[in-house]
TIVO-2410 file (N, C-alpha, C; in nm, 3 decimals):
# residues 87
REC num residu      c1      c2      c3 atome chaine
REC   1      X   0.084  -0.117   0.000     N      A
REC   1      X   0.000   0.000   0.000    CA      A
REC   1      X   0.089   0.125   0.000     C      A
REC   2      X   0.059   0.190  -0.096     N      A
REC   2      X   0.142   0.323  -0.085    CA      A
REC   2      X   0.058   0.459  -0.050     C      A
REC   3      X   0.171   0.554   0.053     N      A
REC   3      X   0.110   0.626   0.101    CA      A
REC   3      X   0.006   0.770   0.048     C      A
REC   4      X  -0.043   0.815   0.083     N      A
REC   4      X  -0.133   0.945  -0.003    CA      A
REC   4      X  -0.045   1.094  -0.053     C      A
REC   5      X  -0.073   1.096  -0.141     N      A
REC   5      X   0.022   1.200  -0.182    CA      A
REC   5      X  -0.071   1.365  -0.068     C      A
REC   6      X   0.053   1.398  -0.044     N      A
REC   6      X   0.034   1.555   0.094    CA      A
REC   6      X  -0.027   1.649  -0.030     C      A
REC   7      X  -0.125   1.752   0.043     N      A
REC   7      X  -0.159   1.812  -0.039    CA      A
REC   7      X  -0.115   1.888  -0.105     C      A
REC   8      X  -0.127   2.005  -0.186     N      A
REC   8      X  -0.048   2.103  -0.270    CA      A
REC   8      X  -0.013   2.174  -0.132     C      A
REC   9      X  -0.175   2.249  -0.119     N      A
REC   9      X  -0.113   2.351  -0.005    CA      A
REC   9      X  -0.218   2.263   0.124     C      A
REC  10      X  -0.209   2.368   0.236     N      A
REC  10      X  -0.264   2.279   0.410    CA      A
REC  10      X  -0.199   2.410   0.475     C      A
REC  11      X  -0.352   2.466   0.482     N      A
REC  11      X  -0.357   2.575   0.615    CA      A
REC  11      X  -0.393   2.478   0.685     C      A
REC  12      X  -0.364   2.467   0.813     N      A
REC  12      X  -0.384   2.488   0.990    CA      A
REC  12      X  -0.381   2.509   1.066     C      A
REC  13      X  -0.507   2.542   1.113     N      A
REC  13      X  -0.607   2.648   1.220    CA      A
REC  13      X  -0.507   2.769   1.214     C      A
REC  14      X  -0.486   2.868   1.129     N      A
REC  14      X  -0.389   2.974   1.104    CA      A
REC  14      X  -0.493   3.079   1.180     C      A
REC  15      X  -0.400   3.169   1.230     N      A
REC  15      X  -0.515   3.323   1.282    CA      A
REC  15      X  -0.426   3.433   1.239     C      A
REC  16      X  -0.503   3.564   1.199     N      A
REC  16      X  -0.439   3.667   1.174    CA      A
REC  16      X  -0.511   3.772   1.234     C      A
REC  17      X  -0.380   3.822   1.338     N      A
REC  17      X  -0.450   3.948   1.391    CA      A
REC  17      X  -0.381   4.074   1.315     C      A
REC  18      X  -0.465   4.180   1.324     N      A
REC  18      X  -0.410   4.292   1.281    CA      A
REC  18      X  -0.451   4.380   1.411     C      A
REC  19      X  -0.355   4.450   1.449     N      A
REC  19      X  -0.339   4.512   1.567    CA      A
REC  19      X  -0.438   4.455   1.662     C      A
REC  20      X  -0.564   4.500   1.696     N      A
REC  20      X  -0.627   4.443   1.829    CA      A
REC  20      X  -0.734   4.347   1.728     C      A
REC  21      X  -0.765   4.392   1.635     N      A
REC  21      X  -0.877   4.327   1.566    CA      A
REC  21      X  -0.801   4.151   1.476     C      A
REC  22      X  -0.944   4.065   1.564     N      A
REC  22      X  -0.891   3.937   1.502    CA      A
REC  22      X  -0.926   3.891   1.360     C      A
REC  23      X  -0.860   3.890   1.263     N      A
REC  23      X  -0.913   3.875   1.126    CA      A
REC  23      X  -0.925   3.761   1.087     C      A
REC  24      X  -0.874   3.626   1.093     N      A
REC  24      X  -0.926   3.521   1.087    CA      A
REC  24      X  -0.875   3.446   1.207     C      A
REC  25      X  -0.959   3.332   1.233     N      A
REC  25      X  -0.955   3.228   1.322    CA      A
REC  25      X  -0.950   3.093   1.351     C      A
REC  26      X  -0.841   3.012   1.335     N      A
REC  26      X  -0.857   2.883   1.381    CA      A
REC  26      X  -0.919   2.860   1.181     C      A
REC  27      X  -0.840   2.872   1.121     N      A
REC  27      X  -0.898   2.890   0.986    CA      A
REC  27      X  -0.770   2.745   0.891     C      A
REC  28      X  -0.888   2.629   0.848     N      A
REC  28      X  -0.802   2.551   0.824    CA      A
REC  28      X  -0.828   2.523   0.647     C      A
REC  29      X  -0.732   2.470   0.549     N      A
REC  29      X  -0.819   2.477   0.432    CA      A
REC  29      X  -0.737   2.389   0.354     C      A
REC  30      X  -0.745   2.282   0.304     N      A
REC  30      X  -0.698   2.188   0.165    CA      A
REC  30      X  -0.709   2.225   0.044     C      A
REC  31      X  -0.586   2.206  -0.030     N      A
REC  31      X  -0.582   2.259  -0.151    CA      A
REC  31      X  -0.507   2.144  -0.192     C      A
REC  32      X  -0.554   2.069  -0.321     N      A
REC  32      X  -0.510   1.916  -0.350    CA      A
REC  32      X  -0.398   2.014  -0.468     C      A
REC  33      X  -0.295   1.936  -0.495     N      A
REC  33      X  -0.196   2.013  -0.621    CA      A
REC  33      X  -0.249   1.928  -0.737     C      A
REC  34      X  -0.261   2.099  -0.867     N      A
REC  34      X  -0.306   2.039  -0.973    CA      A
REC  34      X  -0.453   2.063  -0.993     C      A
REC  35      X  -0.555   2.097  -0.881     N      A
REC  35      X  -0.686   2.082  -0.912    CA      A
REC  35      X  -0.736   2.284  -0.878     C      A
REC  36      X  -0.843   2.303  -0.923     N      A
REC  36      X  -0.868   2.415  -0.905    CA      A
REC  36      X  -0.961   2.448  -0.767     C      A
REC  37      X  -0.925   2.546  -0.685     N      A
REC  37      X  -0.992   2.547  -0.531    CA      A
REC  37      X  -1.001   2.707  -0.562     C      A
REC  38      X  -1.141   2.722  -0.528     N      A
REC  38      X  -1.201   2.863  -0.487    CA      A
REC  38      X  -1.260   2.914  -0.371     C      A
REC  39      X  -1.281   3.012  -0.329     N      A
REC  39      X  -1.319   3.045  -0.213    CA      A
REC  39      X  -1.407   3.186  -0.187     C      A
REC  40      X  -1.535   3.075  -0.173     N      A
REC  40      X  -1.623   3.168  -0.152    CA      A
REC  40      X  -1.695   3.264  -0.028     C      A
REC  41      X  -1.755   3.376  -0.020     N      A
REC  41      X  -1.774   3.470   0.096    CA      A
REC  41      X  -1.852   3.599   0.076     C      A
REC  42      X  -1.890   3.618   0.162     N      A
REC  42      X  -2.012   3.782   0.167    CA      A
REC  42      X  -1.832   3.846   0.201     C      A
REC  43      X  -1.873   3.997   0.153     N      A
REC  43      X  -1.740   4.086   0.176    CA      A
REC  43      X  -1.727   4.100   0.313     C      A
REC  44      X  -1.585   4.085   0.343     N      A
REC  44      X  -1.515   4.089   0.466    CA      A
REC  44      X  -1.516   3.976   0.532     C      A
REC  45      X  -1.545   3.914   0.481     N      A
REC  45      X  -1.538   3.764   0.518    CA      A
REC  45      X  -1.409   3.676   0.557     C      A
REC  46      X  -1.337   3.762   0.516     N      A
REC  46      X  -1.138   3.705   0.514    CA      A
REC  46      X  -1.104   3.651   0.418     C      A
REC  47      X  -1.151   3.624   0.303     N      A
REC  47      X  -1.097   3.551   0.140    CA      A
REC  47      X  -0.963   3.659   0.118     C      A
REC  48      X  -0.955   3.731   0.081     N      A
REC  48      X  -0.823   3.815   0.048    CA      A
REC  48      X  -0.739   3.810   0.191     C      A
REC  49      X  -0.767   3.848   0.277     N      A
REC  49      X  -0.675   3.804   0.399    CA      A
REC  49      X  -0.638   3.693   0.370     C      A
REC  50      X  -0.713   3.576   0.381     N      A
REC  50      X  -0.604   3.416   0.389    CA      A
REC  50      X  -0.510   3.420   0.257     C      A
REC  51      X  -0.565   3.477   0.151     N      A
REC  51      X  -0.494   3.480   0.064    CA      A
REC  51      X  -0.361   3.527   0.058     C      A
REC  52      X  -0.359   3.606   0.150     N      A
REC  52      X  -0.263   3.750   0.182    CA      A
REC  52      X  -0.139   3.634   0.250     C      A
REC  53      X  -0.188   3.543   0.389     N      A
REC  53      X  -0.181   3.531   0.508    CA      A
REC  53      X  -0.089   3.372   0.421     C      A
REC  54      X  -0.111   3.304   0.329     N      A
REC  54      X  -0.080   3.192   0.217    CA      A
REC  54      X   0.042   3.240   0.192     C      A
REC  55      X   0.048   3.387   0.075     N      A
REC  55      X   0.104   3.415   0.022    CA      A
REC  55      X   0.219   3.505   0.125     C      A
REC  56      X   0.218   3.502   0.224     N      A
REC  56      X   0.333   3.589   0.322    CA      A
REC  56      X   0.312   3.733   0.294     C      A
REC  57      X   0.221   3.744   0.287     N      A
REC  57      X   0.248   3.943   0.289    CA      A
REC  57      X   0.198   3.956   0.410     C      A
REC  58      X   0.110   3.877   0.506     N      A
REC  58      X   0.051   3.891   0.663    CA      A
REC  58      X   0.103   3.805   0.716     C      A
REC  59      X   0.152   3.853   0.876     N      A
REC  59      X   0.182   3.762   0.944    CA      A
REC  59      X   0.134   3.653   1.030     C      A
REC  60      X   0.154   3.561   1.034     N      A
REC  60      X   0.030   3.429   1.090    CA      A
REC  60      X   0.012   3.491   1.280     C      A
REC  61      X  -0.042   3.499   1.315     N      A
REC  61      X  -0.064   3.488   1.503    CA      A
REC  61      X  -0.054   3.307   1.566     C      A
REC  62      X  -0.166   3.254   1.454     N      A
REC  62      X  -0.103   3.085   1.515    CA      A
REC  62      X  -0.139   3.032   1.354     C      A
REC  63      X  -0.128   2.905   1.448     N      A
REC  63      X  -0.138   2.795   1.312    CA      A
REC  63      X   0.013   2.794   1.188     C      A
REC  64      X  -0.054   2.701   1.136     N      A
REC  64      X   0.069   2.699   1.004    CA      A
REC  64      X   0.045   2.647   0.868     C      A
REC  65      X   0.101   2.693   0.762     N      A
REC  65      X   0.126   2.660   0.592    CA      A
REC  65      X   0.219   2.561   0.573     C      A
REC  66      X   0.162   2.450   0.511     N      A
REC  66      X   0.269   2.297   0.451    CA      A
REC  66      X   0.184   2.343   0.331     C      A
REC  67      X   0.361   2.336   0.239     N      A
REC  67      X   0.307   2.346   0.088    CA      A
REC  67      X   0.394   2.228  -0.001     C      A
REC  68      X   0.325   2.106  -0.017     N      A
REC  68      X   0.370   2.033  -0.096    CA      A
REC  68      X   0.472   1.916   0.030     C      A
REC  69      X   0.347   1.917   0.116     N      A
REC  69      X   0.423   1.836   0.266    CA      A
REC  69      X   0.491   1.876   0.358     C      A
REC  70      X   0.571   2.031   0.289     N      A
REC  70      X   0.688   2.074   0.398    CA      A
REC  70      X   0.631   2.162   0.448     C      A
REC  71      X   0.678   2.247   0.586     N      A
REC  71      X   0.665   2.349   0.609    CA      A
REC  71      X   0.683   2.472   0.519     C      A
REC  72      X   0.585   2.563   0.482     N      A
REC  72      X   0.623   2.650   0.417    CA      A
REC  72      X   0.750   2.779   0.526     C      A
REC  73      X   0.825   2.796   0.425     N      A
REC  73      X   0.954   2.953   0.426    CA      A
REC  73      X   0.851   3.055   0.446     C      A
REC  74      X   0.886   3.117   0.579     N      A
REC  74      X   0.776   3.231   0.626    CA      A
REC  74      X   0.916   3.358   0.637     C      A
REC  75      X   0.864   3.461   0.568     N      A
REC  75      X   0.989   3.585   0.596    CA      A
REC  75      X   1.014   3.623   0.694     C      A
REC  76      X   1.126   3.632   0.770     N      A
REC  76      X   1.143   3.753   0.885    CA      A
REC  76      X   1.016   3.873   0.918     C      A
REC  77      X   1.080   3.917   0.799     N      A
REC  77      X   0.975   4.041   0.833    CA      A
REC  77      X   0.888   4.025   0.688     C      A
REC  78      X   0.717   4.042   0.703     N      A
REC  78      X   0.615   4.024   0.620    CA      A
REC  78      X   0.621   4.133   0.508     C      A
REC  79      X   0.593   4.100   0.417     N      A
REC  79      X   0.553   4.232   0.316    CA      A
REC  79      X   0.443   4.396   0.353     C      A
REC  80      X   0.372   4.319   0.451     N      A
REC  80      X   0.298   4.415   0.542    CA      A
REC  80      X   0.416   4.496   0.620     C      A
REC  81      X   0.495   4.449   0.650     N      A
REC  81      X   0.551   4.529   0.742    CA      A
REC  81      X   0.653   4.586   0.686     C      A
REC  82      X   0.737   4.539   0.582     N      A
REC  82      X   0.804   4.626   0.456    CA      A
REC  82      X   0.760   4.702   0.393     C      A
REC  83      X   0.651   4.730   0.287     N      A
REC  83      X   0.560   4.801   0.293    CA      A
REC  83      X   0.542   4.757   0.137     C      A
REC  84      X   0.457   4.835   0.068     N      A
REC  84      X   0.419   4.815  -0.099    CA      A
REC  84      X   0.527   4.896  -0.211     C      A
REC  85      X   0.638   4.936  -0.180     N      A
REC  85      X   0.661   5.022  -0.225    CA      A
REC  85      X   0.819   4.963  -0.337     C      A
REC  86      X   0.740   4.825  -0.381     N      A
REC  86      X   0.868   4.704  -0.468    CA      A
REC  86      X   0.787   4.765  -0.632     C      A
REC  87      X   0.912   4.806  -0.680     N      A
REC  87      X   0.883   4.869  -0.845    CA      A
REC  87      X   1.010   4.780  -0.901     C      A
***
């Protein structure tokens, strides 16, 4: 028997605070590699945050990103906190 291939990506239970306000919570999500995953929501819902929070421009509060089994490379310092200003 051979084992299951790890998913593409694997949030778990990730939280993102931004200063006092909690923006997502205990927020977990499978993404198989290769297949298409969308994510649906009424506005403000946190879809662009996790997105944000995936992609390292926000910094996680808990939880964690395995991308392709491993731990995902999280930056020192976030793109949030460097700022937008890459030309």
């Amino acid at each position: 028997m051979t084992a299951a291939a790890p998913p593409g990506i694997l949030v778990d239970r990730i939280g993102v605070r931004l200063g006092r306000r909690e923006i997502l919570r205990e927020v977990t999500l499978t993404a198989a590699a290769g297949q298409i995953t969308y994510l649906l929501g009424r506005n403000g819902a946190g879809k662009s945050t996790l997105l944000r929070a995936i992609a390292g421009i926000v910094p996680l509060s808990s939880g964690s990103i395995s991308v392709n089994g491993g731990e995902a490379a999280r930056a020192a310092r976030p793109l949030a906190e460097i700022g937008t200003h890459l030309h």
